[in-house]
C-alpha distance (Angstrom), angle and dihedral (degrees) to the residues before:
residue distance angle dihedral
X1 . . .
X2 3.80 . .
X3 3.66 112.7 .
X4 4.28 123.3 -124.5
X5 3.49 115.6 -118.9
X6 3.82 133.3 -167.8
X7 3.93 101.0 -129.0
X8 3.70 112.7 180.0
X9 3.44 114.7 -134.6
X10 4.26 126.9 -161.1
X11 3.59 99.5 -100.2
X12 3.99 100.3 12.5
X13 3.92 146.6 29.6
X14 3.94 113.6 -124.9
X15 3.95 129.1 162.6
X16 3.15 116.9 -124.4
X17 3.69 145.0 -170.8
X18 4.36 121.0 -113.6
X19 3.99 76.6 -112.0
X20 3.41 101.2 50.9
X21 3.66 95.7 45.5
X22 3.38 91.7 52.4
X23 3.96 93.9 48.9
X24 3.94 81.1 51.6
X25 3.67 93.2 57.2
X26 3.80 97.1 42.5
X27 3.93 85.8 59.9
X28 3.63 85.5 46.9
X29 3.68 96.4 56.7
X30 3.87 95.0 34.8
X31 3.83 94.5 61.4
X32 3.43 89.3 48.0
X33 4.07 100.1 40.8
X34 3.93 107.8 22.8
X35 3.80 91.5 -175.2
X36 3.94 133.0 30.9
X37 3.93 86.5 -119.1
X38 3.83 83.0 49.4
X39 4.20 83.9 54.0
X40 3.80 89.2 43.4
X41 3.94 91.4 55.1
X42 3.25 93.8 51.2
X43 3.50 96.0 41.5
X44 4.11 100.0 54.5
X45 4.13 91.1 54.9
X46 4.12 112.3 71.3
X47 3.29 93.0 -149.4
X48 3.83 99.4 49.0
X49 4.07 89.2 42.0
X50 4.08 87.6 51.9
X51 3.54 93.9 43.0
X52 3.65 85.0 52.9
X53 3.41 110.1 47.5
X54 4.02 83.4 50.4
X55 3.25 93.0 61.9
X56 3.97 89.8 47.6
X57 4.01 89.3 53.2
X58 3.49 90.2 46.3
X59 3.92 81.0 68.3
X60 3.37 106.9 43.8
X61 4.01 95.5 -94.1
X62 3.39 115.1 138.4
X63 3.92 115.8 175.5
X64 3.94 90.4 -165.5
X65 3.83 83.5 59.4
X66 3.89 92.6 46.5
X67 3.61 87.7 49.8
X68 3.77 92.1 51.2
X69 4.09 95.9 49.9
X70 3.80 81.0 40.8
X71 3.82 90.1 58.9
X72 4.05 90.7 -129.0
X73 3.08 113.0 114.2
X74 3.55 98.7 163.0
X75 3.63 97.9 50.0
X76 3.85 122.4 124.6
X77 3.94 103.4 -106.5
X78 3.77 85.7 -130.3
X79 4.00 90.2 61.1
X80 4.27 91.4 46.0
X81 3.58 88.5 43.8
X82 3.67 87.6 49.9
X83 3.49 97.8 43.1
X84 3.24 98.8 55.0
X85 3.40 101.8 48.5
X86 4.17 105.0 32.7
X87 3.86 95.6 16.9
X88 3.81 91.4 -117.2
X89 3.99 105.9 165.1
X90 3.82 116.8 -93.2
X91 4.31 113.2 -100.4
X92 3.88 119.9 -168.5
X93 3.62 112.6 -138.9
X94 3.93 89.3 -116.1
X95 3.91 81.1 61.9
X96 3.62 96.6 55.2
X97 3.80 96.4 39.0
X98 3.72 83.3 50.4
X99 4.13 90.2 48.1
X100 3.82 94.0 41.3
X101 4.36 86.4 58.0
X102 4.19 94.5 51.5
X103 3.83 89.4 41.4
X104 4.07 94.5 43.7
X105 3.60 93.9 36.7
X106 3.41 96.4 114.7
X107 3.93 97.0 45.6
X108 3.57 86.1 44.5
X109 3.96 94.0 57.2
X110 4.28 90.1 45.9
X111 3.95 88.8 57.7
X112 3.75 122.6 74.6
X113 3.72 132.7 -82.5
X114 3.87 88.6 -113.7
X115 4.15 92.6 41.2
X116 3.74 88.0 49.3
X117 3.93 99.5 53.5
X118 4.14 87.7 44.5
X119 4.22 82.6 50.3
X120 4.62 86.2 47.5
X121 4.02 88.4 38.1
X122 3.97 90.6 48.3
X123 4.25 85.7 49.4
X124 3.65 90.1 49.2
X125 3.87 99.8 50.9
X126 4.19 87.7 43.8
X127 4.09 81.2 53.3
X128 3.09 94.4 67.4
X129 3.94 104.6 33.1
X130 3.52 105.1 12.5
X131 3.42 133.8 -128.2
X132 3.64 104.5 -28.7
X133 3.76 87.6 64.2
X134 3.76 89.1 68.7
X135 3.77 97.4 36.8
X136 4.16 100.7 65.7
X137 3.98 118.3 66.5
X138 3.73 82.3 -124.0
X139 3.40 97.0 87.6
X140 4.23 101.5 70.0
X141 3.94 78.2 57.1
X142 3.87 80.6 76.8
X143 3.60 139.7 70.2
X144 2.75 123.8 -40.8
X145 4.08 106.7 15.4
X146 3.53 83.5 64.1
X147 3.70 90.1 83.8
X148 3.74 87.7 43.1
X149 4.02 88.4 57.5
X150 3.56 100.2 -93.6
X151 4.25 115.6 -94.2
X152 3.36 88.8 -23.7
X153 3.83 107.8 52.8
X154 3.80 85.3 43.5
X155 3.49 98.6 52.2
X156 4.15 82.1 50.1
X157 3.68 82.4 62.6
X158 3.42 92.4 56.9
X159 3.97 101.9 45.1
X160 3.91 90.0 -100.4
X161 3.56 140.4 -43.6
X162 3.72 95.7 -63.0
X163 4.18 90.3 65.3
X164 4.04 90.5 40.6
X165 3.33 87.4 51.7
X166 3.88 88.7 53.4
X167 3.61 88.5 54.5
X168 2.87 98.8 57.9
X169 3.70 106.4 45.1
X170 4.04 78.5 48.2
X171 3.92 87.2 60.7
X172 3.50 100.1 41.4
X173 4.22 94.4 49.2
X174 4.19 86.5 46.8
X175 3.35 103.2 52.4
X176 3.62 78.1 61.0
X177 3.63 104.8 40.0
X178 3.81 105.3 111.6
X179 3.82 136.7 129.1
X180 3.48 123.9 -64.2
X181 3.74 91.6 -1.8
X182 4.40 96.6 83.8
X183 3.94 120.3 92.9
């Protein structure tokens, strides 16, 4: 038996059903993202994905919610969001970090002993929050890039803030690298 919800909506308060609300969000994320590549593109660029999930909130679409009724609450947001709306199978993010380390392997080896524990420490910290966590400079004012001098010791690692930012935009696109989902 599905349960009834009360979902608040922009303008209006209506209870819903689990399956409603999750119809309601798949329209939500379709006329937003008509494709799962369309999702994807979104989804690599921080200021695209924030924009987006705004706009989602701004509705009454919450993906932590989704992921709740959905009974994942580990699951990337990308893969509930996806799920929900193109059916796309539902990845933790230990999955994906664990995918983005066979696929980078080799990348991973070429970079520095330093580089490549920032690179495992950044994959821990989105394991347990997701991608956001390795999106805002915030994060190497954490454990443990304090040891490594916070943003800027790090970015030293990297050969500057240019490189770190490569990194990271290299991190953020794998973990999403996976077939059928790329432009």
């Amino acid at each position: 038996m599905l349960r009834r919800r009360a979902y608040s909506y922009p303008l209006q308060e209506k209870t819903l059903t689990d399956a409603e609300y999750i119809e309601y969000s798949k329209e939500g994320v379709i006329k937003r993202a008509a494709t799962l590549g369309d999702l994807y593109r979104i989804w690599i660029e921080r200021e695209k994905r924030q924009k987006f999930l705004e706009e989602l909130a701004r509705e009454s679409i919450i993906p932590e919610l989704l992921a709740g009724i959905l009974k994942t609450p580990d699951a990337d947001t990308f893969d509930v969001l996806a799920h929900i709306a193109f059916g796309a199978p539902i990845l933790t993010r230990d999955e994906r970090a664990k995918a983005f380390l066979d696929k980078k392997k080799k990348v991973l080896d070429a970079l520095g002993d330093q580089a490549r524990e920032v690179i495992i420490a950044l994959l821990d910290k989105y394991r347990i929050g997701g991608i956001d966590q390795i999106s805002r400079p915030e994060v190497f004012r954490l454990p443990p890039f304090d040891k490594l001098g916070y943003l800027r010791g790090v970015a030293e690692i990297f050969g500057g803030m240019d490189n770190l930012k490569k990194a990271i935009n290299m991190l953020e696109r794998g973990l999403y690298e996976s077939p059928g989902v790329n432009p």
